[in-house]
N, C-alpha and C positions, 0 to 999 in steps of 0.2 A: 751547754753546761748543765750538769747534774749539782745540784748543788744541795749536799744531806749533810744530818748529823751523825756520829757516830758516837759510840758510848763504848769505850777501848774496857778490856779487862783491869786497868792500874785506875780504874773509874774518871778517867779526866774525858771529857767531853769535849769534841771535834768539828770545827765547820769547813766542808770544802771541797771543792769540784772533784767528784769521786768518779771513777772507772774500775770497772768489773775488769778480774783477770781470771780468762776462763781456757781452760786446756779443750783442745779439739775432739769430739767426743763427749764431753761432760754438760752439764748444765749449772752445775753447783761455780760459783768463784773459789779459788783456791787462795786468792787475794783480792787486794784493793792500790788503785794509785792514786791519792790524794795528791793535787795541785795545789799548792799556797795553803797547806793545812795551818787552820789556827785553833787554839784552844778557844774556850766558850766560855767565861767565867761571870757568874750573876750574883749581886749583891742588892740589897734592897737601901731604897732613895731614901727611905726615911724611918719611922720608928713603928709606921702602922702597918707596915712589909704590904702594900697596895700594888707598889710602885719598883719595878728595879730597876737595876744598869746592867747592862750588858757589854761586858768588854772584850774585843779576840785581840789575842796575842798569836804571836808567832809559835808555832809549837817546839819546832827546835831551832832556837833563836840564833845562834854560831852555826850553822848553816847554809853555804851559800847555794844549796840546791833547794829548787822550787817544788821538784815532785819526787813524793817519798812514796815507796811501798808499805803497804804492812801486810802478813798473814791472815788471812780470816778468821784464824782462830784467836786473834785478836780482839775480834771484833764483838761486843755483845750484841748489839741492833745498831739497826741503819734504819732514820727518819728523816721523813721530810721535814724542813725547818719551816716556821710560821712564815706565811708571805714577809709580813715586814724585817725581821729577821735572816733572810734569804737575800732580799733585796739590800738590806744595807750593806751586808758580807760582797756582794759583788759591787756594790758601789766603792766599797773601802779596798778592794782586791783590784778595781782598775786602776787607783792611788797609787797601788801597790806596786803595779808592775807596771806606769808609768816609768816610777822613780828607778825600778832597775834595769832596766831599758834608756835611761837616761844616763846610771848610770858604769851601764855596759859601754853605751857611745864613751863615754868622757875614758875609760879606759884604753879602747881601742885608737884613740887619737892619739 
């Protein structure tokens, strides 16, 4: 799991297991495929801005697809996320697809 941020040109900010799409030949990606893309939003705990919250959301929330493409001329940069940061995005992303994995079963029954 590659697990970076991204920072899209409509400036909303991205976390999520990214793969390179690369044509045969090239080295450059022509795109990206985000798994369980969520947006990044931070707001501060208190009035001394010391402190924030960090909240992901789903990116596109009426979507029942888990992996989106975008162009890389979408993309401004791609960073790596703070360990802890990284880490809680895949603890909150096996929640995730627990839950739709559970359920997929309860539909297919």
């Amino acid at each position: 799991m590659a697990v970076k941020l991204l920072l899209l040109k409509s400036g909303e900010m991205l976390i999520s297991d990214v793969t390179e799409l690369v044509k045969k030949r090239q080295t450059t990606p022509y795109g990206y495929v985000l798994d369980f893309p969520h947006t990044v939003t931070t707001k501060p705990k208190d009035s001394t801005n010391q402190e924030i919250d960090i909240v992901f959301s789903p990116w596109i929330v009426i979507s029942k697809e888990t992996k989106m493409t975008i162009p890389n001329d979408w993309v401004v940069t791609i960073v790596d996320p703070m360990d802890d940061i990284g880490k809680m995005y895949v603890d909150d992303m096996e929640k995730v697809k627990s839950k739709v994995e559970n359920t997929e079963d309860e539909n297919v029954s």
